[in-house]
C-alpha positions as CSV (number, residue, x, y, z in Angstrom):
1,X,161.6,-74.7,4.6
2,X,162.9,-77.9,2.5
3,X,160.6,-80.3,4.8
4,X,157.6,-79.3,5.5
5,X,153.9,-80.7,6.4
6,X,150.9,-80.3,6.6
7,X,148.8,-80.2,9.6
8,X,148.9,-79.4,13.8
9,X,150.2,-76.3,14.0
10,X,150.8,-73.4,16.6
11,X,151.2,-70.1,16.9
12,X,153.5,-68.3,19.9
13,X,153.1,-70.0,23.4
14,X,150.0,-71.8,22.0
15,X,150.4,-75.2,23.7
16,X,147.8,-75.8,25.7
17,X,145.7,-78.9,24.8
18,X,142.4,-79.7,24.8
19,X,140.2,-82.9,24.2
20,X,137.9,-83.4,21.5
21,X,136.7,-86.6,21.0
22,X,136.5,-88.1,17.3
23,X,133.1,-88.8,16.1
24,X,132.3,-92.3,15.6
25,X,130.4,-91.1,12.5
26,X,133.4,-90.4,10.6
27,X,134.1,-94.0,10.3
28,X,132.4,-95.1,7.3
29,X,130.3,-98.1,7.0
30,X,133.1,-100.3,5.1
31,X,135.5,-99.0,7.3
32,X,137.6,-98.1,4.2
33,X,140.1,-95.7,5.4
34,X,142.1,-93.7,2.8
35,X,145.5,-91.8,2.3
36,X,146.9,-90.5,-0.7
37,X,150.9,-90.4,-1.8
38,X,152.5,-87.2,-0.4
39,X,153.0,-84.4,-3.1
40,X,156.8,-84.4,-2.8
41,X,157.5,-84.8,1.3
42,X,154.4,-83.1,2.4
43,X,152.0,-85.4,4.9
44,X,149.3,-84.7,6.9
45,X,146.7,-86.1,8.6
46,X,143.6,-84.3,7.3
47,X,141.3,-83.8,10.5
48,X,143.9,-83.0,12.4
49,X,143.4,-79.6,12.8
50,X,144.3,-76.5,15.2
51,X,142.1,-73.3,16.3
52,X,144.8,-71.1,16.8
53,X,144.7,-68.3,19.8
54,X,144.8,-64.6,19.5
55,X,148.1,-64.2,21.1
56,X,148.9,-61.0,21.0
57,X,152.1,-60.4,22.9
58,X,154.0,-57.0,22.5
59,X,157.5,-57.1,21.5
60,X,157.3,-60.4,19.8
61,X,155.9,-61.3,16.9
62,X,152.9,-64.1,16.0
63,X,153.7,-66.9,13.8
64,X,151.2,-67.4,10.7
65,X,149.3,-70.7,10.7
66,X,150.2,-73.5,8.2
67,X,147.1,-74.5,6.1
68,X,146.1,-78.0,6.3
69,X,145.1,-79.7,2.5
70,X,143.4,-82.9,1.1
71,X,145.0,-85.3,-0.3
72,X,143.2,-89.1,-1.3
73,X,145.2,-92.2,-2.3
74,X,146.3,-94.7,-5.4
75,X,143.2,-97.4,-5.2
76,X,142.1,-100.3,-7.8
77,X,140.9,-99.7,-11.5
78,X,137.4,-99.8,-10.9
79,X,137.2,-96.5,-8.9
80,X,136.5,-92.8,-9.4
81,X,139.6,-91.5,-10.9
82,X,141.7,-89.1,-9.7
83,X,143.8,-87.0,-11.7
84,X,147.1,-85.4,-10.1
85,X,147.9,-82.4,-12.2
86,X,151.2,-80.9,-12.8
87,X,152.7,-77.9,-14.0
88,X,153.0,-78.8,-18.1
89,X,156.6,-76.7,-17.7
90,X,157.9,-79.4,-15.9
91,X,161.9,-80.4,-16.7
92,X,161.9,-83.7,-18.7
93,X,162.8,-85.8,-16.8
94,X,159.6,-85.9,-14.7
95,X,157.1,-88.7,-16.0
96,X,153.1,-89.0,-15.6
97,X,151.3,-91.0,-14.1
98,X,147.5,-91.1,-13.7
99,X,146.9,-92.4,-9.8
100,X,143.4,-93.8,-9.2
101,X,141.6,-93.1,-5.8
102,X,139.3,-95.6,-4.5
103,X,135.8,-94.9,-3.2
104,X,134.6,-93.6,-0.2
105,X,137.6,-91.5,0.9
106,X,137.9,-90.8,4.2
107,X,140.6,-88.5,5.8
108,X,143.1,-89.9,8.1
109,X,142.7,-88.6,11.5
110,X,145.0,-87.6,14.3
111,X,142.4,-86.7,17.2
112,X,141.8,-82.7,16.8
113,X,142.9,-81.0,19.1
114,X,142.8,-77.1,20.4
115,X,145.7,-75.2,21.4
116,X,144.5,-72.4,23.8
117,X,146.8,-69.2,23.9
118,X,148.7,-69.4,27.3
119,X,149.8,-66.5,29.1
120,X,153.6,-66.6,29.9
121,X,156.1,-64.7,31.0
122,X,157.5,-61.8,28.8
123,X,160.8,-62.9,27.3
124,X,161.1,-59.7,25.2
125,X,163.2,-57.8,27.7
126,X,163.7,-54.1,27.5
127,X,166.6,-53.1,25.1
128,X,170.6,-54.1,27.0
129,X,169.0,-55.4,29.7
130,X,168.9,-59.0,29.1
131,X,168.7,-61.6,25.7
132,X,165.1,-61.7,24.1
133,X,164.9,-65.5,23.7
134,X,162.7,-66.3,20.8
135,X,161.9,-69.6,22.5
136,X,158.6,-70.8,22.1
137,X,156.5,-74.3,22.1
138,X,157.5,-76.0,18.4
139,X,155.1,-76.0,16.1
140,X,153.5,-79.8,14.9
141,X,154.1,-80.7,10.9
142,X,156.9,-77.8,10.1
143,X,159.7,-80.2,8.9
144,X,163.0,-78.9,9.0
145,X,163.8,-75.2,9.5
146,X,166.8,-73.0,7.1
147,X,169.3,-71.6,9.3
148,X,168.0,-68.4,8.6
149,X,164.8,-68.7,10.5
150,X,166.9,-69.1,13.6
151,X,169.2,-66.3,13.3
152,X,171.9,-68.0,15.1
153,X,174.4,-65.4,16.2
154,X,177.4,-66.6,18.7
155,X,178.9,-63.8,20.8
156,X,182.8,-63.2,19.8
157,X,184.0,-63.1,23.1
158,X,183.5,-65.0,26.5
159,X,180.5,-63.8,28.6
160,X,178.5,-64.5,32.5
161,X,175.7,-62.6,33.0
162,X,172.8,-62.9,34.7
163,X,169.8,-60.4,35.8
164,X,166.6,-59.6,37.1
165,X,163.7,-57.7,34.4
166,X,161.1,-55.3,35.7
167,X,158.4,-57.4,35.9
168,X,161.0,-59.7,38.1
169,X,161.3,-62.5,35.8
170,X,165.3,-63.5,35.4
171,X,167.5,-64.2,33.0
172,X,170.9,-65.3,32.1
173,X,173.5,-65.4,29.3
174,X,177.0,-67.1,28.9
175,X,179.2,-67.5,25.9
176,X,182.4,-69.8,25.7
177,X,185.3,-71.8,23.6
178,X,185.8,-75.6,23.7
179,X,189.3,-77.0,21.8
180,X,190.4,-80.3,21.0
181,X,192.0,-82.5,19.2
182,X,192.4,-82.8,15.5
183,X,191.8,-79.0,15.3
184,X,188.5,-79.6,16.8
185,X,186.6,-76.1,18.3
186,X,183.3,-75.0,19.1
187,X,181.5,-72.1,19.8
188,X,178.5,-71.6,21.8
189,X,176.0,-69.1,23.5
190,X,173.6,-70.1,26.3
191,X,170.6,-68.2,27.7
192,X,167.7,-68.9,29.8
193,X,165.0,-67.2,31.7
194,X,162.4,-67.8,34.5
195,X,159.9,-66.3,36.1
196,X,159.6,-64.3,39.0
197,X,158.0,-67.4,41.0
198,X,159.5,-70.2,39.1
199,X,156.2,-71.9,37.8
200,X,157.8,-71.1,34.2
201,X,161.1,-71.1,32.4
202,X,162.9,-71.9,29.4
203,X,166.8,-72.5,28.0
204,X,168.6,-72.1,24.8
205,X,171.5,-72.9,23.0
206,X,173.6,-72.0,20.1
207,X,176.4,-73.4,19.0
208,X,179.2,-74.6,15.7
209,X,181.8,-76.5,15.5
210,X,184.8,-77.4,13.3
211,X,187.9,-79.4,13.0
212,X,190.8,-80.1,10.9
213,X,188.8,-82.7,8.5
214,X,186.6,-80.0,6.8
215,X,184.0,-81.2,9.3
216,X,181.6,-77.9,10.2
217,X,178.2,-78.2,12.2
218,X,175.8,-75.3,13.4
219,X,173.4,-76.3,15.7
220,X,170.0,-75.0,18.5
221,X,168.2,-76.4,21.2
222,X,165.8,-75.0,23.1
223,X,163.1,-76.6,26.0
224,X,160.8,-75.0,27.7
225,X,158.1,-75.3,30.8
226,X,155.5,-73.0,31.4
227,X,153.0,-72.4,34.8
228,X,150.3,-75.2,33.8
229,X,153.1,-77.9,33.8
230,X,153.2,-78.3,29.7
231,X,156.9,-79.0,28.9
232,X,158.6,-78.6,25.5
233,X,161.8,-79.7,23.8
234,X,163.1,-79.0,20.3
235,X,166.8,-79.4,18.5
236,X,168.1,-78.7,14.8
237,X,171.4,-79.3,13.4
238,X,173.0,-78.9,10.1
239,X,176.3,-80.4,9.1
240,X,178.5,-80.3,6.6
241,X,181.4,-83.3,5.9
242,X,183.2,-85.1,3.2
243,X,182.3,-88.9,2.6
244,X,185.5,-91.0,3.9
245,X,184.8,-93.6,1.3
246,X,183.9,-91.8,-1.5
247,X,185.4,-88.1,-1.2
248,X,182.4,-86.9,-2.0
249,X,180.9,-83.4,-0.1
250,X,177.7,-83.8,2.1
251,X,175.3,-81.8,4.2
252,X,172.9,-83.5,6.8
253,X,169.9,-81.1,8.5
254,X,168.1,-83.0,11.1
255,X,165.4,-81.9,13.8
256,X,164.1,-83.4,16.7
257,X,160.4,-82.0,18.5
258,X,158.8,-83.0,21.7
259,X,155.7,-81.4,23.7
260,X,153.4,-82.5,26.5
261,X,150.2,-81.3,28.1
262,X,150.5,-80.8,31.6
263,X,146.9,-81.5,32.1
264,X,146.2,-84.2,30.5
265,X,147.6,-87.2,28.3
266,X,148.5,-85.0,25.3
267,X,151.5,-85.1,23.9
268,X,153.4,-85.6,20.4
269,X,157.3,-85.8,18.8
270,X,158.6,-85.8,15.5
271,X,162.2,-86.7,14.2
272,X,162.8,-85.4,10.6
273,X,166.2,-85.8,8.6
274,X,167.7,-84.9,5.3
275,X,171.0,-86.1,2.9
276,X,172.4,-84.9,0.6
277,X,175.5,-85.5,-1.4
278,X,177.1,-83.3,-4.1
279,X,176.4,-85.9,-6.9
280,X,172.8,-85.8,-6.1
281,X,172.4,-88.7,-3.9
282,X,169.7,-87.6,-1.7
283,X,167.5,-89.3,1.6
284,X,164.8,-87.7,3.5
285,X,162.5,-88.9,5.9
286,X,160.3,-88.6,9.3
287,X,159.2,-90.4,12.3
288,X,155.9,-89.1,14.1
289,X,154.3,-89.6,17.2
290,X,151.2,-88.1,19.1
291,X,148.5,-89.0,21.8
292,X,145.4,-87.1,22.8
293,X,143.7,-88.8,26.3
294,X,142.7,-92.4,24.6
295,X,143.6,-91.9,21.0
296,X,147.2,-92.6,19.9
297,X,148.4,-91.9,16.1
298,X,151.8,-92.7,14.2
299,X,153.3,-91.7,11.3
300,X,156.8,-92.6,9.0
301,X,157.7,-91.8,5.8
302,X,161.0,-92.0,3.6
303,X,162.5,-90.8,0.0
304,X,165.5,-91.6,-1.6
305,X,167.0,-91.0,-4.7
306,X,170.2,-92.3,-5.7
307,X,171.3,-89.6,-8.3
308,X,171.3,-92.1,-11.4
309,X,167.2,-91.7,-11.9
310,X,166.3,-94.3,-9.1
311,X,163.6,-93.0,-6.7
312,X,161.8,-94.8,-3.6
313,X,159.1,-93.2,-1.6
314,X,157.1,-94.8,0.9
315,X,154.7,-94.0,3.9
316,X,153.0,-95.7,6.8
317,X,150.4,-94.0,9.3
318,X,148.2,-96.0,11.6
319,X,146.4,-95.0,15.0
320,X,144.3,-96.8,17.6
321,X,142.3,-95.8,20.7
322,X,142.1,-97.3,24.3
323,X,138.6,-99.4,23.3
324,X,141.0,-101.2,20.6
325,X,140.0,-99.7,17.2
326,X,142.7,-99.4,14.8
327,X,143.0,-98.2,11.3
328,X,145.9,-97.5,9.0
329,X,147.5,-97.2,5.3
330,X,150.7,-98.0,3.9
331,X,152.0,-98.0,0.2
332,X,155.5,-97.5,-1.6
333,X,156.9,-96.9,-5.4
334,X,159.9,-97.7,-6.7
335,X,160.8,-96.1,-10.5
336,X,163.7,-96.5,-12.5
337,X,163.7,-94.7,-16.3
338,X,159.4,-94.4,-16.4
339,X,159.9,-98.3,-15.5
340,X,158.7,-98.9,-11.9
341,X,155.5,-99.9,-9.3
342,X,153.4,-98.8,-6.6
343,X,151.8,-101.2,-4.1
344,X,149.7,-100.5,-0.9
345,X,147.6,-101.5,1.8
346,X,144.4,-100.0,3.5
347,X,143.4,-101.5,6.7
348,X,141.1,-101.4,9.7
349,X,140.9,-103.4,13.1
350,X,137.6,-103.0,15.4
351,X,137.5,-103.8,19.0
352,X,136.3,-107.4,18.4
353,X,139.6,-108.3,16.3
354,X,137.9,-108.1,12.9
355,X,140.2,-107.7,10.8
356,X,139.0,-105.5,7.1
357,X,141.8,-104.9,4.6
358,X,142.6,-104.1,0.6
359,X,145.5,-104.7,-0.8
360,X,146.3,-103.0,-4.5
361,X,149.2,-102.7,-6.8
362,X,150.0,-101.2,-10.1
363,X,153.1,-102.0,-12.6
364,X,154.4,-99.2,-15.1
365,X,155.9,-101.0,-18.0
366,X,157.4,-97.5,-19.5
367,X,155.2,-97.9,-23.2
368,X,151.9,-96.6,-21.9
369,X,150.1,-99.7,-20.7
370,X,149.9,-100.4,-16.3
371,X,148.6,-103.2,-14.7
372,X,146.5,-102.5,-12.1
373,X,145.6,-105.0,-9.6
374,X,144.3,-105.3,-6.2
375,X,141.2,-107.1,-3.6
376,X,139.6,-107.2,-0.4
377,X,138.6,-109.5,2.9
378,X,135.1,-108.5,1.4
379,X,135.8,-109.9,-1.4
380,X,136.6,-107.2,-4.2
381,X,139.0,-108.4,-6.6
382,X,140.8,-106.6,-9.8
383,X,143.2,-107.2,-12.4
384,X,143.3,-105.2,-15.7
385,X,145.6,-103.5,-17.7
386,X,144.9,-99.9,-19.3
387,X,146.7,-97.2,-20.9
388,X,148.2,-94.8,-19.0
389,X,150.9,-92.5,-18.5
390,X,153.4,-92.7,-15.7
391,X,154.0,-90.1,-13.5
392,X,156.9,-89.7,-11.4
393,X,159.7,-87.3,-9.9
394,X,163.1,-88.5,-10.4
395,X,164.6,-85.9,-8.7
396,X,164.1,-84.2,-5.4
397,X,162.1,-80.7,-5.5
398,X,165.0,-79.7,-3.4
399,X,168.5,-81.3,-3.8
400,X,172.2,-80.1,-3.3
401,X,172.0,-77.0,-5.1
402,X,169.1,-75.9,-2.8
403,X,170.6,-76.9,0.4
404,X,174.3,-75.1,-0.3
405,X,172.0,-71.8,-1.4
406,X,170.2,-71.9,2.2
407,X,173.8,-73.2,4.4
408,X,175.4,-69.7,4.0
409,X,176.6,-69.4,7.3
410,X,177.5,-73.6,8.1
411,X,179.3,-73.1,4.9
412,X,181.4,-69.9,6.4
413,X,182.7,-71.4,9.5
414,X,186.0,-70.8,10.1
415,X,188.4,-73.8,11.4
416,X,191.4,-73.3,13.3
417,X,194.3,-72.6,11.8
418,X,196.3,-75.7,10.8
419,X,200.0,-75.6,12.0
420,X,202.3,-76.4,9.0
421,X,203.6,-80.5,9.1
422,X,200.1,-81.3,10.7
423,X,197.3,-82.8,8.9
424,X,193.9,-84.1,9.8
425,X,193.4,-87.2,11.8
426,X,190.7,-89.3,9.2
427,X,188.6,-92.3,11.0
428,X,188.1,-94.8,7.8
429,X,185.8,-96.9,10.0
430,X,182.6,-98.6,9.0
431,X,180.2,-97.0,6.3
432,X,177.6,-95.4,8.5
433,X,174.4,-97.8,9.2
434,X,170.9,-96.9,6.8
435,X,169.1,-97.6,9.7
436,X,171.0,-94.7,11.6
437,X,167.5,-92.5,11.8
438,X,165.5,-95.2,12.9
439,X,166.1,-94.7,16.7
440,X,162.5,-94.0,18.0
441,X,161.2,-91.3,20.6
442,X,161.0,-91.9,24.2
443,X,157.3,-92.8,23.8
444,X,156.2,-96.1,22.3
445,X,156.4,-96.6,18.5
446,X,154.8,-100.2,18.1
447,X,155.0,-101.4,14.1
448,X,151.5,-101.1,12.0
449,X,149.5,-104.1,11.6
């Protein structure tokens, strides 16, 4: 996958959530929480972790689980250091930088939570007698998915069908054409299922699309509901299209995931998108959402690079349970040509309103020496400078060359054929908004303190 996470994770038709309540142990004394930067795009949040269920089913096959790792965070020059260490084959025009973790490092921490295998209709249908859907709950922390992992594969002609399994479960499958203007067309295959008394179901769709313009888009969604009342929801797109203003080629991949506990307050959602533009202009980020009973966590982070050596990264996690306790880290670095800085914030709220923070910062002058400087409402304070190498990646672990390698089959999507004497209707409107991925999910996504 090109985005990818670490943490929650399922395997087939795990969904099922239980509580488990976070130890008020964990918090330290100081109530110094801690995250570290994300090696490239990857996040998690360390104690949220998944037992995962035997789930054996017959004709389809178990997922593997995604391993959860430690990360700890950029903190003033008095503490422990903490080396990040890198391949020495790197390409040049990485830099290094030393990051120093403050003390006490305590993982961040969705509320665990255990998925329990759930028994659910068989979808793997004997052979011509129906579609074997692959649709399952989504898994947490997976990013954004290749094409090739969903095997997409539109039927050629138009199709109705519906039956009735041996186990008396049903299903259904249609396949049609839509045309439209400007050459516009798309494709798309729909299936679904239930069972035989109707306490579960699910739905599917595939689809692509194409016009005149060059425009091409592939596309799934799937939803689901099983007999305990747990729903899921879960959609991926790619698309490929050429810049009005600039002429220049692009592909966007986006997904969207949603699931809820049918037994209790449990839920979570993620939106996740990628850029990228054939000159190496390239914008990635992710918006992240999850409750378990009183605990609530959140969770958005971004990248861009502009192609020219410029990079931006940030983060910002927080959480907060129904007594009033809140917690959370931010930080963000800008870099231009081993010239840049990195600034962040630790914080922690208890239930009375007192308020603990540290603030840090660090300024890479590109000849060895950073200043490092930084304090605290308990009244830590620091400000030195040191030698130090600066460590940075100015340019994405996976860019345009990456993306067209794994867009085989957006990339062969035939358009209509064009009449001669007609060309392609362009729209020159307005240049699309930055803040067009900032929409947030039906639940509530309140700003960290």
């Amino acid at each position: 996958m090109a985005a990818s996470s670490r943490g929650f994770s399922t395997t087939q038709f795990d969904f099922k959530l239980r509580v488990m309540r976070l130890n008020a142990a964990l918090l330290p004394k100081s109530h110094v929480l801690e995250f570290g930067p994300r090696k490239r795009r990857k996040l998690c949040f360390d104690s949220d972790r998944v037992r995962l269920g035997d789930g054996a089913m017959r004709c389809c096959c178990s997922d593997s689980v995604t391993p959860i790792r430690r990360t700890s965070g950029p903190g003033n020059g008095s503490d422990k250091n903490e080396e990040w260490r890198f391949d020495t084959k790197k390409p040049p025009h990485i830099h290094r930088v030393r990051v120093q973790a403050s003390p006490a490092a305590m993982p961040f921490a969705s509320p665990p939570s255990f998925l329990k295998q759930e028994k659910f209709f068989p979808r793997c249908t004997p052979r011509n007698s129906g579609p074997q859907s692959r649709d399952t709950p989504p898994k947490r922390d997976t990013g954004i998915a290749n094409e090739k992992d969903w095997g997409i594969s539109l039927l050629n002609e138009n199709v109705n069908e519906s039956g009735t399994n041996e186990d008396g479960s049903a299903w259904y499958r249609e396949s049609g054409e839509e045309l439209g203007e400007n050459g516009y067309r798309c494709r798309w295959t729909r299936m679904g299922g239930q069972s035989h008394d109707g306490s579960s179901e699910w739905k599917e769709t595939w689809w692509e699309k194409s016009d005149w313009t060059g425009y091409k888009e592939l596309g799934v969604e799937k939803s689901g509901r099983n007999s305990e009342g747990d729903t899921w929801w879960e959609t991926w797109q790619e698309n490929l299209h050429q810049d009005e203003w600039s002429n220049i080629a692009r592909i966007e991949r986006s997904a969207q995931k949603q699931a809820k506990s049918g037994t209790e307050n449990a839920g979570w959602y993620e939106k996740w998108w990628e850029k990228y533009d054939a000159k190496g202009w390239t914008e990635k980020g992710a918006h992240k959402y999850g409750r378990l009973n009183e605990q609530s966590w959140w969770e958005k982070w971004g990248e861009h690079y502009d192609g020219r050596g410029s990079v931006l990264k940030w983060t910002d996690k927080w959480a907060e349970t129904e007594l009033g306790t809140k917690w959370g880290d931010k930080w963000e670095e800008r870099f231009f040509k081993g010239i840049g800085s990195r600034h962040g914030e630790t914080w922690h709220v208890s239930p009375s309103s007192e308020r603990w923070s540290r603030t840090w910062g660090e300024e890479h002058f590109g000849n060895g020496k950073v200043h490092k400087y930084g304090n605290s409402t308990t009244g830590e304070s620091w400000d030195i400078v040191v030698d130090e190498e600066t460590y940075y990646e100015a340019e994405p672990h996976y860019g345009w060359a990456d993306v067209v390698g794994d867009s085989t089959q957006l990339l062969s999507i035939e358009p209509r054929e064009r009449p001669p004497g007609v060309f392609p209707n362009l729209d020159f409107g307005s240049p699309p908004s930055p803040e067009a991925h900032d929409d947030s999910p039906d639940e509530d996504f309140p700003s960290s303190q």
